[in-house]
C-alpha positions in Angstrom: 94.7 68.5 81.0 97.1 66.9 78.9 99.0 70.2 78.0 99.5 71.2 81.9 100.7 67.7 82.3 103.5 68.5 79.9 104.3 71.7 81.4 104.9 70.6 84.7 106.9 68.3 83.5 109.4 70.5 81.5 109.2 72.7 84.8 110.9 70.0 86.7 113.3 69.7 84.1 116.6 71.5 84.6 118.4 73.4 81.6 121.7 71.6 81.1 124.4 73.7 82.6 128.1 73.6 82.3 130.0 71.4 85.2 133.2 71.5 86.4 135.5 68.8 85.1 136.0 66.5 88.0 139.2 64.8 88.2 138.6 61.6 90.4 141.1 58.8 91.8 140.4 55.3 91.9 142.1 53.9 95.2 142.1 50.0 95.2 142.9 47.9 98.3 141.4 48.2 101.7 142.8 51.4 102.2 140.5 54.3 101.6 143.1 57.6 101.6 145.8 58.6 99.9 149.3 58.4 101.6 151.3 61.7 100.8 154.8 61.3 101.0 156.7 64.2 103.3 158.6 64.9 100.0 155.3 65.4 98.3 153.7 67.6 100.9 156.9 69.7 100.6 156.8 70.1 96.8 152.7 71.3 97.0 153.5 73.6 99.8 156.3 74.8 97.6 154.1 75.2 94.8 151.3 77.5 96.7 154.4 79.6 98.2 155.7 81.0 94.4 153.9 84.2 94.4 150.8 85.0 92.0 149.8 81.3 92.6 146.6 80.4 93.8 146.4 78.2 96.3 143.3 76.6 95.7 143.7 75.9 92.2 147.1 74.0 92.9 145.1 72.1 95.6 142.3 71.0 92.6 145.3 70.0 90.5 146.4 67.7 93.7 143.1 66.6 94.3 143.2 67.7 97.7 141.2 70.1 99.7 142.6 73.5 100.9 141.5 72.3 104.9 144.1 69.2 103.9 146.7 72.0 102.4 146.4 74.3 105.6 147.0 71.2 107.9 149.9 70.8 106.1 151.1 74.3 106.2 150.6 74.0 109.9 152.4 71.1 110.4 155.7 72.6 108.2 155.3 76.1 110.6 155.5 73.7 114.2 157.7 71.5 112.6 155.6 68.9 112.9 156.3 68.0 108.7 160.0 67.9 108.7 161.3 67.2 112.4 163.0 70.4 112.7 161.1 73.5 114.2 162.5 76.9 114.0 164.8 77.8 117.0 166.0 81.5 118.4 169.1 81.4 119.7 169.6 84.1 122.7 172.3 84.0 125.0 171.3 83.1 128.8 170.5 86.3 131.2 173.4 86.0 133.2 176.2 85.9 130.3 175.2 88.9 128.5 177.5 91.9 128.5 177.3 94.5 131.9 176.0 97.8 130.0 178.8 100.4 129.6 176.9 103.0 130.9 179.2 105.9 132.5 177.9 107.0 136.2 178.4 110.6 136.6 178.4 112.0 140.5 175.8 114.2 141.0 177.2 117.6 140.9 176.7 119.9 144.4 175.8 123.0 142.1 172.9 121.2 140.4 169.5 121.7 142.3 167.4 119.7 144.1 165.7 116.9 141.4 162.3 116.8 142.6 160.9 113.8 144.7 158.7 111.4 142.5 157.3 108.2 141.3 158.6 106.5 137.8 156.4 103.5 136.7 157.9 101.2 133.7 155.8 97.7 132.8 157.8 96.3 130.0 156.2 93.8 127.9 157.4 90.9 129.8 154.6 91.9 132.0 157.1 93.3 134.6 156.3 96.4 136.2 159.2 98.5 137.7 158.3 101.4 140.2 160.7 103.7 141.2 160.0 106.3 144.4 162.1 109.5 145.6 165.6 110.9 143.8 166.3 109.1 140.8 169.4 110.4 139.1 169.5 109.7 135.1 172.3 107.4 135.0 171.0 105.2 137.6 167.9 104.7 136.0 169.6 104.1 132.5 171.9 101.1 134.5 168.5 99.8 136.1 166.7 99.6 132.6 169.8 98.4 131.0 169.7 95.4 133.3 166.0 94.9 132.7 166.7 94.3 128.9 
């Protein structure tokens, strides 16, 4: 009984494996996180930006998870990080340039276009239907206004 005893034992026993080297921070003070600074936050963003780096091994040199890391990334994308967010400038609808578009009379000699319906939805979500004799250049000044 003694032998199975012993082999139980060594059963429960694990093999000694290799471990990851753990690099750990002592904090003192009441405070329980780290404060990154926004200059910091910048430089470790920078860092996982330079291409053929990982971005989870530059977090483990931090000490910081990759949930922390994506916050971050986040927060530079909205602006959020740095104050400034990134702005497209457009001029306003109604100072844009009247399309140069040439409109020809229609010609008696030409025949009859025939009657129907043109449908455009543009990707504003806009639909545009258009019923009976539509001559090309007056459709090309209608969608050139739509722009």
């Amino acid at each position: 009984m003694a032998d199975t005893g012993l082999m139980a034992e060594s059963a429960l026993m694990s093999t000694p494996t290799k471990a990851r080297k753990v690099r750990s921070e002592v904090l003192s003070g009441p405070e329980r996180r780290r404060r990154w600074s926004v200059e910091e936050k910048l430089r470790i963003l920078g860092q996982c930006a330079m291409p053929g780096v990982i971005p989870s091994q530059v977090c483990r040199e931090h000490g910081i998870s990759t949930g922390q890391l994506y916050t971050w990334r986040k927060q530079f994308r909205s602006g959020e990080l740095t104050g400034f967010a990134p702005v497209t400038v457009t001029p306003a609808r109604d100072q844009l340039p009247e399309p140069n578009i040439p409109v020809e009379a229609p010609s008696p000699m030409l025949a009859p276009a025939a009657v129907g319906i043109i449908e455009v939805e543009l990707p504003s979500g806009v639909k545009l239907r258009l019923t009976g004799d539509i001559a090309e250049p007056l459709l090309r000044r209608v969608l050139a206004a739509l722009r």
